[in-house]
Each structure stands twice: as C-alpha cells, then as structure tokens.
C-alpha positions in Angstrom: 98.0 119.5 70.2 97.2 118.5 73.5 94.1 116.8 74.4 92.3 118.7 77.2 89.6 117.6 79.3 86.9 119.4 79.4 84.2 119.0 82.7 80.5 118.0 81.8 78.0 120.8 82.3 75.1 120.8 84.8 73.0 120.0 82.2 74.9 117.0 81.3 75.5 115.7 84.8 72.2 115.5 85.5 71.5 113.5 82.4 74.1 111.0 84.3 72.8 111.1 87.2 68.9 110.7 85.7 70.6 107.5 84.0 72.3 105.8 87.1 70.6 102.9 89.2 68.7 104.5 92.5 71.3 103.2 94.4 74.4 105.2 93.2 72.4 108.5 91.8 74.0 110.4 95.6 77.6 109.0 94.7 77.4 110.3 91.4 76.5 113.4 92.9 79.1 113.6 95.1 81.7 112.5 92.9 80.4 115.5 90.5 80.5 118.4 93.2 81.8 117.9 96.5 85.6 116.9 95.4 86.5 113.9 97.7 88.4 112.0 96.6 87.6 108.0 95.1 88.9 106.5 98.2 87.3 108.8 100.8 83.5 108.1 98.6 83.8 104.3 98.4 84.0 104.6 102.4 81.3 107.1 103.0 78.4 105.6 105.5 74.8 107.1 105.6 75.9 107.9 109.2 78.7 110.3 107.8 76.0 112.4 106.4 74.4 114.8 108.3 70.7 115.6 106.8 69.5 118.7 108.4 73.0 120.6 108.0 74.3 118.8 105.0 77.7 118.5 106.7 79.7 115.2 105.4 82.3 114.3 107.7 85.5 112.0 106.2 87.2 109.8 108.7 87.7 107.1 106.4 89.5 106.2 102.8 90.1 103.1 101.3 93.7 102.4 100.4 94.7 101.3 97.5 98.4 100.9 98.0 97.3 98.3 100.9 98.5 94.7 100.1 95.0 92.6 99.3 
C-alpha cells in the first residue's frame, strides 16, 4: 500500500499560518495557494507584489543547481 499525501484543509492551514512568526505568515500563504514554486518564493520582493490588484509578478528564482 502506497502512502499518499493528502493536502491540509483550509481549516488546518490557517491553524499554520495563526502559528508562524509575523514575519513569514504571507510566505506561508503563498506557499499554500498560489503554486510558485520554492525558488521563485525565497526571491519574491515586497516590490513584486502589487497591493491594489493583487497581481505577483516572478522575474526571479533562486537556483539551487548553482555552485555556492
């Protein structure tokens, strides 16, 4: 039997999100609903937000195949 993983509910989400320091409650969020991808959320800027239409714009990524 194969183990299957099953998505938190809304309910349980915001639980996680009510738990998370101030500073990463809109990252948790975004991780949760919008479907970027880890690279492309570590790189968002406030500026890459637009507040009145709630348009995100993704120019950047962080790569992790890059040599450190």
């Amino acid at each position: 039997m194969k183990n299957v993983a099953v998505p938190a509910a809304f309910d349980e989400i915001a639980i996680i999100v009510d738990d998370m320091p101030g500073d990463i409650k809109l990252f948790v969020v975004l991780a949760a609903f919008v479907g970027l991808r880890e690279g492309e959320l570590l790189e968002l800027r406030r500026s890459d937000v637009d507040g009145v239409t709630g348009r995100i714009s993704v120019t950047r990524k962080v790569d992790k195949e890059a040599d450190r």
